[in-house]
N, C-alpha and C positions, 0 to 999 in steps of 0.2 A: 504493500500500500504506500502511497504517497502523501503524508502528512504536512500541512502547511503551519508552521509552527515558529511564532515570532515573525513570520512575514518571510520563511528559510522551508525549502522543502526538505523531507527529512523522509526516508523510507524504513520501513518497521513491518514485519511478519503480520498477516493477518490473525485476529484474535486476542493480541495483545493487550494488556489491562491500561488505565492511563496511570497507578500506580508505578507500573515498573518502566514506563517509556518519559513517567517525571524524575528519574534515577538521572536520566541525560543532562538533565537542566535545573537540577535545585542548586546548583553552584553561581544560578544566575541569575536566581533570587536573595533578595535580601531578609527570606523570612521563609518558614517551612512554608511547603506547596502541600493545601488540606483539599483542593478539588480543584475543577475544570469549566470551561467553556470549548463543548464541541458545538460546533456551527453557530457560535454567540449565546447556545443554551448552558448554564449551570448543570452538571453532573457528578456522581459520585467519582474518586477515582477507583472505584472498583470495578468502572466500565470497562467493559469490551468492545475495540475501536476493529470494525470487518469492515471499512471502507474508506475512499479518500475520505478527507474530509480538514476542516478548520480547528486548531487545537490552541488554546490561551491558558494558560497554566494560572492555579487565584492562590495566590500565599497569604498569609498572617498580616500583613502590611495592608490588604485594603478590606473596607465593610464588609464584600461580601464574604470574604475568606474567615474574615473572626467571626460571621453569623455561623458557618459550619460549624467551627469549634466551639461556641458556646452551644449551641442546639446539640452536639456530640458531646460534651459536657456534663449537659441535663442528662443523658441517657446513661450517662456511667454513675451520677448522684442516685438516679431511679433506679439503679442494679443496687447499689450498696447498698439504700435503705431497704431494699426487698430484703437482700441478706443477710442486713443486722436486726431490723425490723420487722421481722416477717408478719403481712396484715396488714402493715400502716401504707400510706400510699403519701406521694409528694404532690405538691400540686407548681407549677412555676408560675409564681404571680407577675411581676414586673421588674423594671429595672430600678438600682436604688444604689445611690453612694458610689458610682462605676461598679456595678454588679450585679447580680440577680437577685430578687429578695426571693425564695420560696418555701413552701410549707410544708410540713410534714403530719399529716392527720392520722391519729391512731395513737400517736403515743410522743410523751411528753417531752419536749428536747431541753437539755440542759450542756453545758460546756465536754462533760465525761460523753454524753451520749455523740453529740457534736465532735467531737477529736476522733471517734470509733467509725462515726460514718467517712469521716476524713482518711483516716488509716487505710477505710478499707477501698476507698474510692483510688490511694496510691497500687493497692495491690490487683484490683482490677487492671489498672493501667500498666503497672510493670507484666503483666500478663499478655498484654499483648493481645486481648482478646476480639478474634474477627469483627466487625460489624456490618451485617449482611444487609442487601435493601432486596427485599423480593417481592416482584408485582403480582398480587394474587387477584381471583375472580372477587369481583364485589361481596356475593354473598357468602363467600368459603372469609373471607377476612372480617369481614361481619360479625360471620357467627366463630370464628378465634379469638377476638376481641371480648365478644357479651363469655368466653369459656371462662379469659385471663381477667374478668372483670372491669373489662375499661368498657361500663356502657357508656357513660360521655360521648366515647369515639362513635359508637352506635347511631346517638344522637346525631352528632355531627353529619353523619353520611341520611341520616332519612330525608331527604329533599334533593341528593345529587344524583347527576345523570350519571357520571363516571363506572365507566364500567369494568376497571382496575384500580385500585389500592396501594401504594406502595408499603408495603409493612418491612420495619425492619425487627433485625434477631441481636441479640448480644447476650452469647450464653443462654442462659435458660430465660431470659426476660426479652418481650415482645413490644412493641410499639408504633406508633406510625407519625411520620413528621412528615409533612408534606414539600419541605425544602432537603436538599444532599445533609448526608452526616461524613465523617470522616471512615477509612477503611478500617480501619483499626485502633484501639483504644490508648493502644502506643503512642500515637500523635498528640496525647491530651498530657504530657507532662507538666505544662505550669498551671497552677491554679491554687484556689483556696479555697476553706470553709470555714466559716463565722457563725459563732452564734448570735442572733438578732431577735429577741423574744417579738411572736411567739414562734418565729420560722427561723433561716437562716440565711447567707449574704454567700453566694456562689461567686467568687473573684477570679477572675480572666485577666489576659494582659490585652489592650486597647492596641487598634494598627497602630499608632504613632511608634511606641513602644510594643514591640510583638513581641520582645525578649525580657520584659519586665511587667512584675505584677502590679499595679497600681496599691498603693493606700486605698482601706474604706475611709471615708470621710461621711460621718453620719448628716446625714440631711433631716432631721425631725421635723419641720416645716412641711415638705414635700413631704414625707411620711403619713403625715395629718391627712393630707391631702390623697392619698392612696385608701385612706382607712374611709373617708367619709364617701369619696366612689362606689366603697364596698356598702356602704349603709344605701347611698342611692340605688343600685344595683338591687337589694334585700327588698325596698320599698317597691320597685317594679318589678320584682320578682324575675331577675334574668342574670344567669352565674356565667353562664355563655352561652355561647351565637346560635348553639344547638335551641335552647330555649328564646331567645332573640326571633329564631327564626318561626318556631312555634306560634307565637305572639303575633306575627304579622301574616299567618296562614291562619290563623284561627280569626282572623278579623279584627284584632285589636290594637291594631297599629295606629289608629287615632288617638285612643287611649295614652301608648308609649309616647308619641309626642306632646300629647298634654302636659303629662306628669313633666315627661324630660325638660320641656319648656318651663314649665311653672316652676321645678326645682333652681333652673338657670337664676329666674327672676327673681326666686325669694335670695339667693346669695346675692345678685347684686342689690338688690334693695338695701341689705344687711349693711355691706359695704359702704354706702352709702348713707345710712343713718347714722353710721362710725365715726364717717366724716366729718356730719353733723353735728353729732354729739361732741366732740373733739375741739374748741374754739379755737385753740390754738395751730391747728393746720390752715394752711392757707397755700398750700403747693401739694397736687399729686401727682406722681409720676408713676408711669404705667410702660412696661414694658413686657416684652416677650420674642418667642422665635419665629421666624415666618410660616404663615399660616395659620395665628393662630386664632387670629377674629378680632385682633385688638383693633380694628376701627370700629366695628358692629361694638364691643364691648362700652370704648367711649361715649358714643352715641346714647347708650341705654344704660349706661352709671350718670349721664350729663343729666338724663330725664328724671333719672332719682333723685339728684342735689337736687333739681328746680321742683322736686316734691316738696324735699325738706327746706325748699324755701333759699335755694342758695344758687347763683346763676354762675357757670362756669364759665370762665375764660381760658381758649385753646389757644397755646403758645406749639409750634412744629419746631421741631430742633433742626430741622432741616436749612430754617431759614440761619442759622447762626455757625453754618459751613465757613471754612477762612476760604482767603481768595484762593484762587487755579494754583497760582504762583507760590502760594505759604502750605499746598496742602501736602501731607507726607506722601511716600512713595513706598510700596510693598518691596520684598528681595526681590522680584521682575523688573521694576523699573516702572511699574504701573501706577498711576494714583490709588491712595487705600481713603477709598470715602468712608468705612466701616470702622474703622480707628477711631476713639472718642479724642487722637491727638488731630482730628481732622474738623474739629468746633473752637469755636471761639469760649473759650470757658468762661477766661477773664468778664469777654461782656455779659455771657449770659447770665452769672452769677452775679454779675456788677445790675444786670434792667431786673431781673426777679426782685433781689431787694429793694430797690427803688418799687416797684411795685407795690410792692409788700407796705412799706411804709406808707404807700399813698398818694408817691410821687407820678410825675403823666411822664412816659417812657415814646421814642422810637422803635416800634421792634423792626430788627432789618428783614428784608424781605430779595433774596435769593433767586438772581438770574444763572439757573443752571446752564444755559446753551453760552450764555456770557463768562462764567465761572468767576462771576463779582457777584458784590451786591447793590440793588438798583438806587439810586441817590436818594428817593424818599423813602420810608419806609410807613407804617401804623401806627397814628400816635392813639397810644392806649393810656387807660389810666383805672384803677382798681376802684371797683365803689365797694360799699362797705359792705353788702350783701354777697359778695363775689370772691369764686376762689379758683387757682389757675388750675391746669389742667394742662401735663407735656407728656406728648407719649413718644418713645423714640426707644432704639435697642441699647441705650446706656442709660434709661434712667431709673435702673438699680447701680449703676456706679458711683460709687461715693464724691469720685473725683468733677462728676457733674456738678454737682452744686455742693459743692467746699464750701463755701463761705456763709452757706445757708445752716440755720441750726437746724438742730434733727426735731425738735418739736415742733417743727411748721408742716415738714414735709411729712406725706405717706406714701410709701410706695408699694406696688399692685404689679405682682407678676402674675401675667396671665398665657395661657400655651394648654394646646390638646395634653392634657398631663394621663390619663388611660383610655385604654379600648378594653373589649371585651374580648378574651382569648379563646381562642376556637376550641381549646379544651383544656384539660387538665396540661398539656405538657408541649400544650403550640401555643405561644404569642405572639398578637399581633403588635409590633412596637408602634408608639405612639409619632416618630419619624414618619413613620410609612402609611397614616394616617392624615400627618401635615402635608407628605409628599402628594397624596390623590389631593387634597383642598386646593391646594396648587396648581396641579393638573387641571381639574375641572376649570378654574377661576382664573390660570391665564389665556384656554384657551374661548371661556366664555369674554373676556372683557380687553385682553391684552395681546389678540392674536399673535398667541403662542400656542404650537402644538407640544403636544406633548414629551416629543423625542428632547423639544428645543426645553424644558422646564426640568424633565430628566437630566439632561447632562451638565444644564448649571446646577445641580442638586449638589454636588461637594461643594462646591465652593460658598455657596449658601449655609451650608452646615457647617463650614470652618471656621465663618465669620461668626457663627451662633455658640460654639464649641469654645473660641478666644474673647468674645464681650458680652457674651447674656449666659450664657450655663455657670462659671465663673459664681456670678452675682445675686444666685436666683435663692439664697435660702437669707440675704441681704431684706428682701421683700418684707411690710409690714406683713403683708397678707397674699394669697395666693387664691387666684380662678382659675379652675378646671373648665376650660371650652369644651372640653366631649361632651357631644351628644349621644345616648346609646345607640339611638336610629342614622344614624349618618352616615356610614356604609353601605346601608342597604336604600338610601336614596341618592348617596352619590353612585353607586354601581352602574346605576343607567345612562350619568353621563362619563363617565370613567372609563367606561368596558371600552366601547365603538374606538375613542383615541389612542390606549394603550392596543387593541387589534390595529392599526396602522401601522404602527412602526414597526418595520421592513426587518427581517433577520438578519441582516448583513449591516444596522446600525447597534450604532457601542451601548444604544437605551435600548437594546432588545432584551437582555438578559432581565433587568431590573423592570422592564414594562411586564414581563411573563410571570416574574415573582408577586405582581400585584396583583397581576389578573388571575393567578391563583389563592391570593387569600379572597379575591371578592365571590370566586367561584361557588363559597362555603356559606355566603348570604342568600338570603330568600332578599329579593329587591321589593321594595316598597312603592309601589307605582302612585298610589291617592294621595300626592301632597297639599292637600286643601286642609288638611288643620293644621302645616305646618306656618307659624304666624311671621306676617312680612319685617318683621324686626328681628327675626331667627339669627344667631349667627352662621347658619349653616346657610341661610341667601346670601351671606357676602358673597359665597363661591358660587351657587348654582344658579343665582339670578333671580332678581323680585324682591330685592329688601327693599326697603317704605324707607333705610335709612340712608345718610349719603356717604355711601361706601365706593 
């Protein structure tokens, strides 16, 4: 066979695994090679390559490669606790502190129990033990599942067409993960395990560093914020998408939006009577990662100050960019507008207090196509019922408003913080979540298709990874943007653009990985109780608000 490999033709016996034709080339990576792209699709490297074809080898160094190794990870935790724990079952809830938070039901974890599952998770690994993926008939995997007690999975498959399975084996323990695992459990050398009551913190090394395990850094803020998802989730009665899905075949999908909706609204009201209450603020600042609703959010916390009586004034940090000529430059050589060294601080922190005290301000006002600022600006001035309002990706950064004391300001991080996991031991990250809101909403408003919102997807994440993850537990207060139903009504516009793009583009692999989790949704086609203030119309179109 004739193998195209790094852009190099390469010939190799037919039948060959892509484990052992990655022997040729791991000297050429800078991080272990955990799987593949044959013909720009994601594969095990336990494939077997019988024909020409296109070969990308994915190592530890980028997303998709560390999503292997943690999801191959989870499956060796899931062996160990079978075999110290016999009975009790893990569940993987979310990420937390750069790590997995997940649980263990059946029996009670403490640090002796926690160091045994650890132990035994290295001796699985020094073992070396296969990890097999084998595509079975729908109903022969079905019913192996409801034998080994994973009815979850059960659930999960009653509404899909799919008329294969991929199940995998590791030892005597069975599973099914709908994305590659690694060949073998040998690959899974670094890692950790923490105890975190009432579960535990599964530690990975991050692409930056593939060769190092990061620190946990406990986040209790966001933690809050995980627990009260879980309580919303209790109240609509939906653990995952298997039930999610139930709910919108049995006709109650009106229902789910109500509730989802009315929950949104009672936390920002909350919020906003805070403010209220609080005399002493007179600045919020409101940040998050892209996608996450923060213009919808503004909008409908603006509507609840002017409940309690209090009229916002919206300051854009956009407008307080230095000139073309003063703005920093990234290692390319490119302007870094994303830099908080790329604002004028001095002023802004110099017109907020003026503000504040009473004084009437110019705010400057930002000719981007000029890369100045235009000679007049907004002469504003504070009245006394009035409180400012800046929403911008640094305004959890301290270094924003230095000169401002901390008991004027509040700060409000807001970002899709969970989704609902397709079962006990697939999750869907809430990344991949922002990623579809995007898709839908640049190609609804910003003609962009989807390949084009795809491939700036890192670089939007890196910027989010260096000035808002950083800052985020900085936040007075934290909103959750999920919606539970939002999936199964962005599906309908998501599907058609991610089916676009061509196999032979670099968005193919990552446009198939999404259009396999939406696979596992029942779509929700009757969006007429979903109300025109939603933050879910920022992206699909039809908010009443000006987004």
């Amino acid at each position: 066979m004739n193998l195209n490999i790094d852009g190099k033709t390469y010939f190799f016996s037919e039948g060959i695994t892509l484990e052992d034709i990655s022997q040729n080339f791991k000297d050429m990576h800078k991080a272990k090679i955990v799987a593949a792209k044959v013909n720009n699709e994601v594969v095990d490297l336990s494939t077997k390559i019988v024909k020409d074809c296109d070969i990308e080898f994915i190592d530890m160094s980028t997303e998709e490669g560390m999503k292997v190794y943690r999801r191959s990870l989870t499956f060796v935790l899931i062996k160990a606790v079978k075999d110290i724990l016999p009975g009790s079952k893990v569940t993987i809830e979310h990420s937390l502190g750069k790590g997995l938070y997940c649980e263990i039901h059946g029996s009670t974890v403490n640090n002796k129990i926690v160091q045994t599952i650890k132990n035994r998770m290295k001796e699985i690994i020094d073992a070396n033990y296969p990890i097999v993926q084998k595509y079975m008939d729908k109903k022969e995997a079905l019913d192996l599942f409801m034998k080994e007690g994973l009815k979850e999975k059960v659930c999960l498959f009653k509404y899909s067409d799919k008329d294969e399975i991929p199940v995998y084996y590791c030892d005597d323990v069975v599973d099914f993960f709908y994305s590659p695992c690694v060949p073998s459990t040998g690959y899974l050398k670094l890692f950790d395990l923490l105890l975190y009551f009432p579960g535990v913190i599964l530690l990975f090394p991050e692409p930056a560093k593939p060769d190092v395990l990061p620190t946990f850094v406990d986040v209790p803020k966001l933690a809050s914020i995980f627990k009260e998802a879980e309580e919303w989730a209790n109240i609509l009665n939906i653990g995952y998408v298997s039930s999610l899905n139930d709910m919108i075949k049995n006709g109650h999908g009106r229902e789910l939006v109500l509730i989802s909706e009315a929950l949104h609204e009672k936390k920002i009201a909350s919020i906003a009577d805070h403010i209220y209450q609080n005399k002493m603020i007179k600045l919020v600042l409101i940040a998050g990662p892209s996608s996450s609703g923060k213009t919808s959010f503004v909008h409908r916390l603006s509507v609840q100050l002017r409940v309690n009586g209090l009229k916002p004034l919206p300051i854009s940090l956009d407008n307080y960019f230095l000139p073309r000529d003063k703005t920093p430059k990234d290692e390319f050589g490119n302007y870094n507008f994303e830099t908080i060294d790329a604002l004028d601080l001095e002023l802004f922190n110099d017109q907020i207090i003026k503000l504040m005290q009473g004084e009437e301000v110019e705010l400057p006002i930002f000719n981007f196509k000029k890369g100045v600022r235009e000679e007049k600006g907004q002469i504003v001035q504070l009245e006394k019922n009035q409180i400012i309002l800046v929403e911008g990706i640094h305004g959890l950064n301290e270094r924003l408003t230095r000169d401002i004391p901390k008991d004027s300001k509040y700060r409000v991080y807001i970002s899709a913080l969970t989704q609902l996991n397709l079962d006990e031991h697939n999750r869907i990250s809430t990344t991949e979540t922002r990623l579809l809101r995007r898709i839908v909403r640049d190609n609804q408003f910003r003609s962009s298709d989807a390949e084009e919102t795809i491939l700036m997807w890192p670089s939007v994440r890196k910027g989010e990874e260096n000035y808002i993850f950083p800052y985020q537990e900085d936040a007075d207060i934290m909103f959750n943007s999920s919606l539970p139903y939002e999936l199964p009504v962005i599906k309908r516009y998501a599907e058609p653009l991610l089916k676009d793009i061509d196999s032979d583009s670099k968005a193919f692999s990552v446009a198939q990985e999404l259009l396999e989790v939406l696979s596992y949704f029942v779509p929700l086609e009757d969006e007429s109780a979903i109300p025109p203030n939603s933050l879910i119309k920022e992206f699909i179109g039809g908010s009443c608000l000006d987004v």
